[in-house]
N, C-alpha and C positions, 0 to 999 in steps of 0.2 A: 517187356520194356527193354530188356539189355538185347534181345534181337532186332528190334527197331532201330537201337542207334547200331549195333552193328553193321547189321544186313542193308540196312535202308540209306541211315545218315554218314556208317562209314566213319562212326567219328568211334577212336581205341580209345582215348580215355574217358566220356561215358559208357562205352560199354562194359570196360575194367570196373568203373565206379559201382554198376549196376551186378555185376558180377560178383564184385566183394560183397553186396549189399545182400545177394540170393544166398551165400556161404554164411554172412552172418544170421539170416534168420534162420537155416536152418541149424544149426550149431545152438542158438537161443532154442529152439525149437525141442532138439532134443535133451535139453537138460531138464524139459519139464517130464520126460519120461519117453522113450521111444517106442518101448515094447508093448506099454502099459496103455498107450496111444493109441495103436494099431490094433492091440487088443479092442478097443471099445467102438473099436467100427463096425458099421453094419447097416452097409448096405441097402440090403430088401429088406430093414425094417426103420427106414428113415423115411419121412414123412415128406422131407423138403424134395426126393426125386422125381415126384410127378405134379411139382409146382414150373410154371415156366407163364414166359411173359410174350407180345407179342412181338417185339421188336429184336430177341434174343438172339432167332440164328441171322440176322440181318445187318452186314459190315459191309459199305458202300467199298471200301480200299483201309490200304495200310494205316493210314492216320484213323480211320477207325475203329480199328483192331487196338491200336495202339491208347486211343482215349480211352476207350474200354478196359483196357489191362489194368492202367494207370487209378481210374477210379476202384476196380475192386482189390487193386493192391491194399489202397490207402484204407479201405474199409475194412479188408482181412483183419491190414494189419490194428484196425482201430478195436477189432473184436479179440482178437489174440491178446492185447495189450488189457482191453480189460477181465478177462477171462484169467487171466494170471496173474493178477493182482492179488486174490486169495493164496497163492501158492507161492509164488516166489515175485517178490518184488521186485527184486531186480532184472528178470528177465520180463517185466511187466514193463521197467522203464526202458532197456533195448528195445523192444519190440516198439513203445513211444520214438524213441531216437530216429527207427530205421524212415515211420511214420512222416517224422516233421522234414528227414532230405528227401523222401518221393516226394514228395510236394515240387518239390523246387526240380528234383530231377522230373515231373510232369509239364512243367511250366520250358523247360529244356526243350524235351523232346518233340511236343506239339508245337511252339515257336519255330526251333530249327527245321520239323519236317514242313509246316507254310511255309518260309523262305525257302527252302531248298527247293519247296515246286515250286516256286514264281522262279528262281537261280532256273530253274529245268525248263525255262518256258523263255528264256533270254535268247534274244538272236542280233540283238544291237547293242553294241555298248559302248557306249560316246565318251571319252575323255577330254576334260573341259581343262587346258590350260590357261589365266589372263594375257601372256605376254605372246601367245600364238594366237590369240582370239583377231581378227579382224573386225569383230563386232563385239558391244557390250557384253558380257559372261551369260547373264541372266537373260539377255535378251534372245544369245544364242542358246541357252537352255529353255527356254518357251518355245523356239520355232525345233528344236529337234523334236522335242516331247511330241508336240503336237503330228509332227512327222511321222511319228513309228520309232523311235529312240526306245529302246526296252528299259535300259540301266543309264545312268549318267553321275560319272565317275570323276570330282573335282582335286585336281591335281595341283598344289601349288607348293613348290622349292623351295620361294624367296620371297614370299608375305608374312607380313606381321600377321604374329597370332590373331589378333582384334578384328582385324580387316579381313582373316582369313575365317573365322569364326561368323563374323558379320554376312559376307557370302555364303557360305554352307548352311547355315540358319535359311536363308532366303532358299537358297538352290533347293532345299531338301521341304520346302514349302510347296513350291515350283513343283517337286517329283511326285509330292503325293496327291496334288490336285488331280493329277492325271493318274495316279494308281500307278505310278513307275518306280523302282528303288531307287535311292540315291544313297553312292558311297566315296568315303572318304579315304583319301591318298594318304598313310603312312601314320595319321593322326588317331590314335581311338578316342582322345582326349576330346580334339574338335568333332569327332564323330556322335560321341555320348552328346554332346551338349548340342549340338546341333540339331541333333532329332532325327541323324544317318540312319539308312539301315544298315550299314557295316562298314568296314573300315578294309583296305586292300594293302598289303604289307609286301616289301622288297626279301631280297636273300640277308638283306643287310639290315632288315629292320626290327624290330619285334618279332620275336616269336610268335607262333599261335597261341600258347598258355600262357606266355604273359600278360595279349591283348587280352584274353578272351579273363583274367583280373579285374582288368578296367569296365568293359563291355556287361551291357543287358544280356542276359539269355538267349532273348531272341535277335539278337544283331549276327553278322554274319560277318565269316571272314574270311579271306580270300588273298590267295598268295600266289606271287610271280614264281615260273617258273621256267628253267631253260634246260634241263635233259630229265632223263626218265627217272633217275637218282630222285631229284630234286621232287620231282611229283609224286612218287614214292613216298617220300619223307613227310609231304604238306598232306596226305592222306592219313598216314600214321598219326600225324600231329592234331588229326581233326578241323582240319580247312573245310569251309562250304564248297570252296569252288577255286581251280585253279587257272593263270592266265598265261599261255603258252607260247612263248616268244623268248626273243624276237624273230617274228617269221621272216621279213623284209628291211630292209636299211630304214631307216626313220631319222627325222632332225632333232626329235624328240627325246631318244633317248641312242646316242652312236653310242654302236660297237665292231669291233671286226669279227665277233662270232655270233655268225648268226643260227638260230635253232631252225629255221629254213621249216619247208612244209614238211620233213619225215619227222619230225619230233610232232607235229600236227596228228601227224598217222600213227605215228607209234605211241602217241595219250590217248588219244578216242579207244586206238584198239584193244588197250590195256586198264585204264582207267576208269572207273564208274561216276566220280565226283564230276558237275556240272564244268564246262570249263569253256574260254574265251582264248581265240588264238587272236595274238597282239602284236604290233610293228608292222609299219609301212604300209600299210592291206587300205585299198581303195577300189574303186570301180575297176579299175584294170587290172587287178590281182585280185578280185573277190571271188570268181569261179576256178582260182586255182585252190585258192585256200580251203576254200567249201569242198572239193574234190577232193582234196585230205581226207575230210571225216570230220570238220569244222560242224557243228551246229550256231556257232555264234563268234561272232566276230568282233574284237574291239578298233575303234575307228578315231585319229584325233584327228591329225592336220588335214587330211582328206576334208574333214566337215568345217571345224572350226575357222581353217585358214579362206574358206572361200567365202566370195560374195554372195554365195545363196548356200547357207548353212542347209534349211529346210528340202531346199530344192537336190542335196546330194540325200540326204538323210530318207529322204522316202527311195531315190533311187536305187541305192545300195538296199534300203527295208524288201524292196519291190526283189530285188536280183537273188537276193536269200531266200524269199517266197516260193520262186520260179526254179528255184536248184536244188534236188531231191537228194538228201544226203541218206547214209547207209548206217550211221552211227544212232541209236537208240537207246535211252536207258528207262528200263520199265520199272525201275525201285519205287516212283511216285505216283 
């Protein structure tokens, strides 16, 4: 379990959590005797080692390795726990404790590992502002979806909560009709209650461990970033997935520094977390960016601001298909 979220999810504070968790039962472990323990093992005269089942040595990938851990953790620890109840109670009710957070740390790490493969499987990711919309919000989030739209990402500065909740509730109806994520700009509040699958956080905004207070389990989170520092940081801190900009000038969001396409290069080449390079990036910049090491792309005014939202939305899906990127990551 603690090398899944290590190794796989990347995410240090479940793995630290899972870490403390293997130290504490061994620690319980050996106060019921250590030497006395080992003494009474035996091997070639145990009954249980020529029992086996048929599905045993059979683990399709990492999330099966990893559901597997997770259940005979919980049932070790549920035989430990009663095993030692004669002997010492109180290391009957740690071994209970350790019990009741794998649960929840199970519910973690199978949660985050599906979102992280559907985050690993992203190649479009549409940010949907109202006031750049040239078309109704929803309207344009049904013709992307239907396009090839992977992600669709609702962005709003300057909405009332109510009206901005009341959209996100729909959009996030909208994304899962089609099996697509939908995540929320800056908001974990309007994300939880909406039905989001995650929430996408600024340098300026929430932390990763404060959202991730607010947030389900399985929600996902996901952080801007603009040099190699920065992505650094949102990996330590346990981000899903990082967004890499700004590559290109944008009306969206100006600035005079831009992270250009070598911060593009220099994340793929370094970085294992799933990630979306963001700003300005259209049809006439999309095979520069992809040439980076780009696996996915995020896209606003390009789609949103035109008269055929759908009709750019497959174009760009199509021009990502046709462009063979070098960047791989085989964790999931």
């Amino acid at each position: 379990m603690e090398d899944y979220a290590r190794f796989v999810l990347d995410d240090a504070g479940l793995s630290s959590q899972l870490k403390t968790a293997r130290q504490e039962l061994r620690q319980a472990s050996e106060t019921l005797g250590g030497p006395e323990l080992l003494a009474g093992r035996n091997t070639p005269g145990d009954v249980g080692t020529n029992l086996s089942s048929s599905g045993e040595m059979q683990r399709a990938n990492a999330a099966a390795v990893v559901t597997a851990a997770c259940k005979r953790v919980v049932e070790s620890l549920r035989v430990l726990e009663e095993f030692a109840k004669p002997v010492n109670k109180q290391v009957a009710a740690k071994f209970e404790q350790l019990r009741y957070k794998c649960y929840d740390w199970e519910v973690q790490l199978i949660s985050r590992g599906q979102a992280k493969k559907k985050l690993n499987q992203m190649r479009l990711y549409v940010l949907i502002t109202s006031e750049l919309c040239k078309k109704e919000p929803l309207q344009i989030a049904q013709d992307i979806l239907t396009a090839g739209a992977d992600v669709v990402q609702l962005r709003e500065k300057k909405m009332a909560d109510g009206e901005y909740l009341a959209l996100a509730e729909q959009m996030a109806k909208l994304c899962h009709e089609q099996g697509k994520l939908f995540i929320v700009n800056d908001r974990p509040d309007i994300a939880v209650v909406a039905g989001a699958d995650g929430v996408h956080l600024g340098q300026e905004d929430l932390t990763v461990a404060q959202a991730r207070k607010v947030l389900p389990s399985q929600m996902v989170v996901g952080v801007s970033t603009h040099n190699i520092e920065q992505a650094r940081k949102a990996v330590a801190d346990g981000a899903d997935y990082i967004a890499l900009g700004t590559v290109f000038a944008t009306q969206t969001k100006p600035t005079n520094r831009l992270a250009g396409t070598a911060y593009v290069r220099q994340a793929t080449n370094e970085i294992a977390l799933p990630q979306v390079a963001i700003g300005g990036i259209s049809l006439d910049n999309l095979s520069e960016v992809m040439a980076a090491g780009a696996r996915c792309v995020a896209v606003c005014s390009a789609i949103i601001c035109s008269d055929d939202p759908a009709g750019v939305t497959r174009n760009i899906k199509n021009q990502i298909s046709n462009i063979k990127t070098t960047y791989q990551n085989p964790k999931i």
